[in-house]
Residue frames as qw, qx, qy, qz and C-alpha x, y, z in Angstrom:
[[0.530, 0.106, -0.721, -0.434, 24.16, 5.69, 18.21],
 [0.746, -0.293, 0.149, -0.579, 21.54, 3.51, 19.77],
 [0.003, -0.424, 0.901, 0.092, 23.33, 0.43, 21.18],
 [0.578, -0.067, -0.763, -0.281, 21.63, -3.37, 19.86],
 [0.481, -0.404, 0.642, -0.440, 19.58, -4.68, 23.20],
 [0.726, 0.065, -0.634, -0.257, 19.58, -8.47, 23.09],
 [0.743, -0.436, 0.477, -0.175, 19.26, -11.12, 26.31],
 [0.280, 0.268, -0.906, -0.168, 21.38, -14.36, 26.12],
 [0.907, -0.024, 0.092, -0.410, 18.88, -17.70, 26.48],
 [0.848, -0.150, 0.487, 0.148, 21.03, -21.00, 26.93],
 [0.434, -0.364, 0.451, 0.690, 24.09, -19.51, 24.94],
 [0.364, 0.534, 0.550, 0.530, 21.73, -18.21, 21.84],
 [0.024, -0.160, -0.011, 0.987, 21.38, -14.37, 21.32],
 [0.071, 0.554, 0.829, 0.024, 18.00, -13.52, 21.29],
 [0.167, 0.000, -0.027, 0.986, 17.41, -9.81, 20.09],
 [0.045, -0.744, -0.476, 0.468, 14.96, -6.88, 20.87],
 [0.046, 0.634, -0.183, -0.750, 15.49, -5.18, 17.39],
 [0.775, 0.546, -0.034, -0.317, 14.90, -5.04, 13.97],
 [0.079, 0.427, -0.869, -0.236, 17.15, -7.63, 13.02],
 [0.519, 0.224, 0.823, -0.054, 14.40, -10.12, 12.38],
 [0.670, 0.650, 0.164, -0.319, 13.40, -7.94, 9.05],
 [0.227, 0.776, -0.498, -0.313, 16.88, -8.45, 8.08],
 [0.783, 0.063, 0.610, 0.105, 16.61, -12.89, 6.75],
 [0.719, 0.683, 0.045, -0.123, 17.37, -12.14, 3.77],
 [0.678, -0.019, 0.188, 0.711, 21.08, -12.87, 1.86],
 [0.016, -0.979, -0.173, -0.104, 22.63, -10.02, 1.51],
 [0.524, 0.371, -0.286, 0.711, 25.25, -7.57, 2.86],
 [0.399, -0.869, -0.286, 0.059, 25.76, -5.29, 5.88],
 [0.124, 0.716, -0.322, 0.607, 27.25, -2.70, 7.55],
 [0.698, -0.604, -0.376, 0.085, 28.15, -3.36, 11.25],
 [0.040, -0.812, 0.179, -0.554, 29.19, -0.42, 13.47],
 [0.773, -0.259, -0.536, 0.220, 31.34, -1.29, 16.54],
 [0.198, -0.889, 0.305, -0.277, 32.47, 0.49, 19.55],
 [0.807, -0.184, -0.476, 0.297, 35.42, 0.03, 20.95],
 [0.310, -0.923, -0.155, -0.164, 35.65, 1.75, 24.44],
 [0.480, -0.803, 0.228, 0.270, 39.10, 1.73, 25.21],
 [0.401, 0.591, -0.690, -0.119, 42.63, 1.33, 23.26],
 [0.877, -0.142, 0.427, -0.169, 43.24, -2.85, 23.14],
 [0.164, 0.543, -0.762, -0.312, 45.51, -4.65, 21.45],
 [0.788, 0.044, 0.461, -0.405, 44.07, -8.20, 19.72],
 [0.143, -0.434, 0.804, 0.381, 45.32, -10.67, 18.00],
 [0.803, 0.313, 0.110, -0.496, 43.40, -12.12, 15.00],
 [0.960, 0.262, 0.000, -0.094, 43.69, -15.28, 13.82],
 [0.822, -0.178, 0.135, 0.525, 47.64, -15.86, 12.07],
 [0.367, 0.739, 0.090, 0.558, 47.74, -12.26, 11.10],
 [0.261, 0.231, -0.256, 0.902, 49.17, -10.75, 14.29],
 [0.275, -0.544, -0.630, 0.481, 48.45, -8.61, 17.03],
 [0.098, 0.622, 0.365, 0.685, 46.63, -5.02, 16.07],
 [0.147, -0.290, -0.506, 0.799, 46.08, -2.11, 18.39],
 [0.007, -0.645, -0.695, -0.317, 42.91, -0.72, 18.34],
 [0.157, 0.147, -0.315, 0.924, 41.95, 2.77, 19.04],
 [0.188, 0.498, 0.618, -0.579, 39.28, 3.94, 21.33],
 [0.324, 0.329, -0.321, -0.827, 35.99, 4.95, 18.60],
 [0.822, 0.329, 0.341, -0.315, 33.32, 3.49, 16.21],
 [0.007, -0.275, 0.905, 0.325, 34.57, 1.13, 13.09],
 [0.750, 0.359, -0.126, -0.541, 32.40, -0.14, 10.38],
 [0.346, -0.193, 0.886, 0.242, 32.79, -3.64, 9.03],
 [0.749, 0.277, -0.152, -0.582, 30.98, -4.62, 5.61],
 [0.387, -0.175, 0.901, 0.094, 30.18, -8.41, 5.45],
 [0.577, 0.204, -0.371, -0.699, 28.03, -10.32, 3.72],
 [0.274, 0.082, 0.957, -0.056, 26.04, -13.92, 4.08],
 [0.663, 0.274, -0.288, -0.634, 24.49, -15.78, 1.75],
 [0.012, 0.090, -0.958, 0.274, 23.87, -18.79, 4.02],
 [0.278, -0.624, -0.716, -0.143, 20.40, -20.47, 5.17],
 [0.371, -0.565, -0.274, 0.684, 19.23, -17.29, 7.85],
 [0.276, 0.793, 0.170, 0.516, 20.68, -14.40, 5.74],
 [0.113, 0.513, -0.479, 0.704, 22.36, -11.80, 7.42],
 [0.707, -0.529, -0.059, -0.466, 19.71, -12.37, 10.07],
 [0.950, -0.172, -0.089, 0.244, 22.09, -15.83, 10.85],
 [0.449, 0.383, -0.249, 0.768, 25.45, -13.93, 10.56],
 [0.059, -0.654, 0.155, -0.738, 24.44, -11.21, 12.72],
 [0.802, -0.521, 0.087, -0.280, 23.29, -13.26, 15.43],
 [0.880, 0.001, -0.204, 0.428, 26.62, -15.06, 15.01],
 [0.252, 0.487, -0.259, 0.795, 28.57, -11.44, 15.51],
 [0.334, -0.804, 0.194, -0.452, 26.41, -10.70, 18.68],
 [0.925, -0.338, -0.128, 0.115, 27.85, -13.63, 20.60],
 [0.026, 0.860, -0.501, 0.093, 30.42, -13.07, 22.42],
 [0.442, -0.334, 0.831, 0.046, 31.62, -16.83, 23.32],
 [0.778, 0.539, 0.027, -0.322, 31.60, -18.35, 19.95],
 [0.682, -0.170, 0.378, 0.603, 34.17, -20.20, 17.16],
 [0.011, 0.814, -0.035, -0.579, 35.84, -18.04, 15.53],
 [0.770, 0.475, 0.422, 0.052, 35.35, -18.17, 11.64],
 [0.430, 0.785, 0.251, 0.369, 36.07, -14.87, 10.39],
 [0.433, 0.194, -0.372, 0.798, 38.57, -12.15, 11.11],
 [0.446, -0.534, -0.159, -0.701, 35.32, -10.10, 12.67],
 [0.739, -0.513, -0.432, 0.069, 35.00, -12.71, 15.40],
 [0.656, -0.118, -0.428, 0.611, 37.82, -11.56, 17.12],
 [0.005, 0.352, 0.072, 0.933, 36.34, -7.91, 17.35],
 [0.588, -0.374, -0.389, -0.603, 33.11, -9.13, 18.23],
 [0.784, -0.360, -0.500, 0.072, 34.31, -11.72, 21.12],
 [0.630, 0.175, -0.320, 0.686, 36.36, -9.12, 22.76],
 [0.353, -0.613, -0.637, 0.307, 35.26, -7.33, 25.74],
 [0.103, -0.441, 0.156, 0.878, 36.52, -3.31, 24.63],
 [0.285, 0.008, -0.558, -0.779, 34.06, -4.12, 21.35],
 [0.434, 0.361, 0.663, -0.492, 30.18, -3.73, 21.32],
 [0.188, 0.321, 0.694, 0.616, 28.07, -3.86, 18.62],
 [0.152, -0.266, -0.269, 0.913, 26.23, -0.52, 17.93],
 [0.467, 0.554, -0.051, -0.688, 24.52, -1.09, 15.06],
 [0.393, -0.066, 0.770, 0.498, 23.68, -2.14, 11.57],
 [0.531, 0.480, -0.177, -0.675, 22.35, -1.45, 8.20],
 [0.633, 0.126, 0.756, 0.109, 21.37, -4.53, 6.24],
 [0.481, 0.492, -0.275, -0.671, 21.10, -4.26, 2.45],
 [0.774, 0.204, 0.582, -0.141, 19.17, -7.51, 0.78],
 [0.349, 0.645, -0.451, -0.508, 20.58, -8.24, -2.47],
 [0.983, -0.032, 0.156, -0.087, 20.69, -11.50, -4.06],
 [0.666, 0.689, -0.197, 0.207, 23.49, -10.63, -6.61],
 [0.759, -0.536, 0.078, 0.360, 26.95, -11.49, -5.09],
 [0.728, 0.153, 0.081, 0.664, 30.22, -9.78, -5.27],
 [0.097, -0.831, -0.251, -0.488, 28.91, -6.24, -4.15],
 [0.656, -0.632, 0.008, 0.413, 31.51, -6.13, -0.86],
 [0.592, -0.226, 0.146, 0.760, 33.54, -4.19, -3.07],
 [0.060, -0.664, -0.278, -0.691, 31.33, -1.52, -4.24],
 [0.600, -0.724, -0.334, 0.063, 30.46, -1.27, -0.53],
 [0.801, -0.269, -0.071, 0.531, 34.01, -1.31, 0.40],
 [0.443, 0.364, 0.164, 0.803, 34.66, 1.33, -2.23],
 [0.334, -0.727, -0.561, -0.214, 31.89, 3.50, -0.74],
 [0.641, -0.711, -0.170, 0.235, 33.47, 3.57, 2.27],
 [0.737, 0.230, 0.160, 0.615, 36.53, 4.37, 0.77],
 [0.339, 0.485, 0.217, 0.776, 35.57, 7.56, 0.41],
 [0.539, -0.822, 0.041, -0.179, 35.47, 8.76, 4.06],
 [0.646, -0.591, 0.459, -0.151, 38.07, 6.35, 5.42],
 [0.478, 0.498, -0.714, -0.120, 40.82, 4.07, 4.55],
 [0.828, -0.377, -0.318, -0.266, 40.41, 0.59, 5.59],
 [0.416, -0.850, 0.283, -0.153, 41.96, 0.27, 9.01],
 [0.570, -0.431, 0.663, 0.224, 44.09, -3.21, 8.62],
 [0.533, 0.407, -0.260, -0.695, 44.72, -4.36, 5.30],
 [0.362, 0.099, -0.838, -0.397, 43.05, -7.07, 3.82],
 [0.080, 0.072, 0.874, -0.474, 40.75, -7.46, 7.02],
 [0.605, 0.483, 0.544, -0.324, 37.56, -9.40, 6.75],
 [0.537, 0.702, -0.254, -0.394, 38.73, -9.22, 2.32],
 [0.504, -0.423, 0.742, 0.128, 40.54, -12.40, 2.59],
 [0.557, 0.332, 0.761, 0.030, 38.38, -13.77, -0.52],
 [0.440, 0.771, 0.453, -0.078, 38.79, -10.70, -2.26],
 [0.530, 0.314, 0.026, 0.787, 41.02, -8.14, -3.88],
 [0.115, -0.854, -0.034, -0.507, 39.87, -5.55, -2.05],
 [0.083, 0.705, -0.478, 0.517, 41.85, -3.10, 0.45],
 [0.074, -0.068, -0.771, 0.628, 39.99, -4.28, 3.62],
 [0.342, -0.592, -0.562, -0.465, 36.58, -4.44, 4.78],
 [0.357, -0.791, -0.425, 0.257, 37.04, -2.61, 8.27],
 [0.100, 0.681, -0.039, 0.724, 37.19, 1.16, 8.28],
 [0.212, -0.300, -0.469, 0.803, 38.09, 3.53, 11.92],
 [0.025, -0.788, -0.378, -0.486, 35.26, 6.04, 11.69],
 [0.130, 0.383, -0.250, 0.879, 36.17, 8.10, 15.08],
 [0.117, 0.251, 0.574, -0.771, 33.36, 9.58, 16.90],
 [0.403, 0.363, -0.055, -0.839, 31.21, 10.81, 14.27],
 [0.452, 0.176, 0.874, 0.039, 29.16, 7.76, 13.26],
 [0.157, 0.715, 0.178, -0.657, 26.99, 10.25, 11.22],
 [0.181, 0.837, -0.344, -0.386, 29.33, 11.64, 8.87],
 [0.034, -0.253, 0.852, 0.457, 30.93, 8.47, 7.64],
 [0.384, 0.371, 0.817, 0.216, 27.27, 7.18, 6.54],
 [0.217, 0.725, -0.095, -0.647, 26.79, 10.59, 5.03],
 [0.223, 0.685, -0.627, -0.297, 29.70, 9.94, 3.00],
 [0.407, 0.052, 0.912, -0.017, 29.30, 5.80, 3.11],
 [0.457, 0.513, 0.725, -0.045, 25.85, 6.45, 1.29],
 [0.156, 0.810, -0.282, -0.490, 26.93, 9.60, -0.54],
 [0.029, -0.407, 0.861, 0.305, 29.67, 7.21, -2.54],
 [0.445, 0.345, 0.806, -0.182, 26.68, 4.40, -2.81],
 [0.254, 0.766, 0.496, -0.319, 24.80, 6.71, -4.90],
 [0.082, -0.647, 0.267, 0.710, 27.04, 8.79, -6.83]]
């Protein structure tokens, strides 16, 4: 997977990819790597061990920006931390690898997403990044094969 190139400019992220077509509110997918095993504590939920692999997170902003603003909040890496994602993002074993943006206006669609995924991959902690919702979890482990879970990510979309 082609990794995100961005430069930092007096502590703003300033990016070299299509992530300016993505202003719109919306949802996303965001693909991370993390390059070694790491243990990380998020927020007051505890310390989690990550394994070494890609991992999907589905968010969603429907702020001023649109994802466009969110996503530029996830590439920082020295940032506050809002969301259970920051701690993934600010953590030196996790790059960002990717993303899929999907523009929708209609909220509440993180759990059709969520399901989606479902159907590759159980989400890895539960209730992460789903704090506002009833759903399982909004990060999934995908492995190696970055591929095969948006086969089956956009397979489940569609069905």
């Amino acid at each position: 997977m082609r990794e995100l190139k961005y430069e930092q400019k007096e502590g703003n992220s300033e990016l070299r990819s299509p992530l300016n077509t993505c202003g719109e509110k919306g949802y996303y997918v965001l693909f991370l790597k993390c390059t070694r095993d790491v243990n990380v504590k998020i927020k007051d939920r505890g310390e989690f061990y990550f394994k070494r692999g890609y991992y999907a997170y589905i968010g969603s902003s429907f702020i001023r920006g649109g994802i466009q603003a969110r996503l530029r909040h996830h590439l920082k890496k020295k940032k506050k931390k809002f969301w259970h994602i920051d701690f993934l993002t600010s953590n030196e074993s996790f790059t960002i690898a990717g993303y899929i943006c999907l523009s929708s206006q209609r909220r509440g669609l993180e759990a059709e997403l969520a399901e989606a995924a479902e159907e590759y991959c159980e989400p890895y902690i539960k209730g992460f990044g789903a704090t506002d919702t009833k759903d399982a979890g909004h990060l999934f482990f995908i492995g190696e094969d970055v591929f095969e879970f948006l086969y089956h990510f956009m397979k489940g979309l569609f069905a």
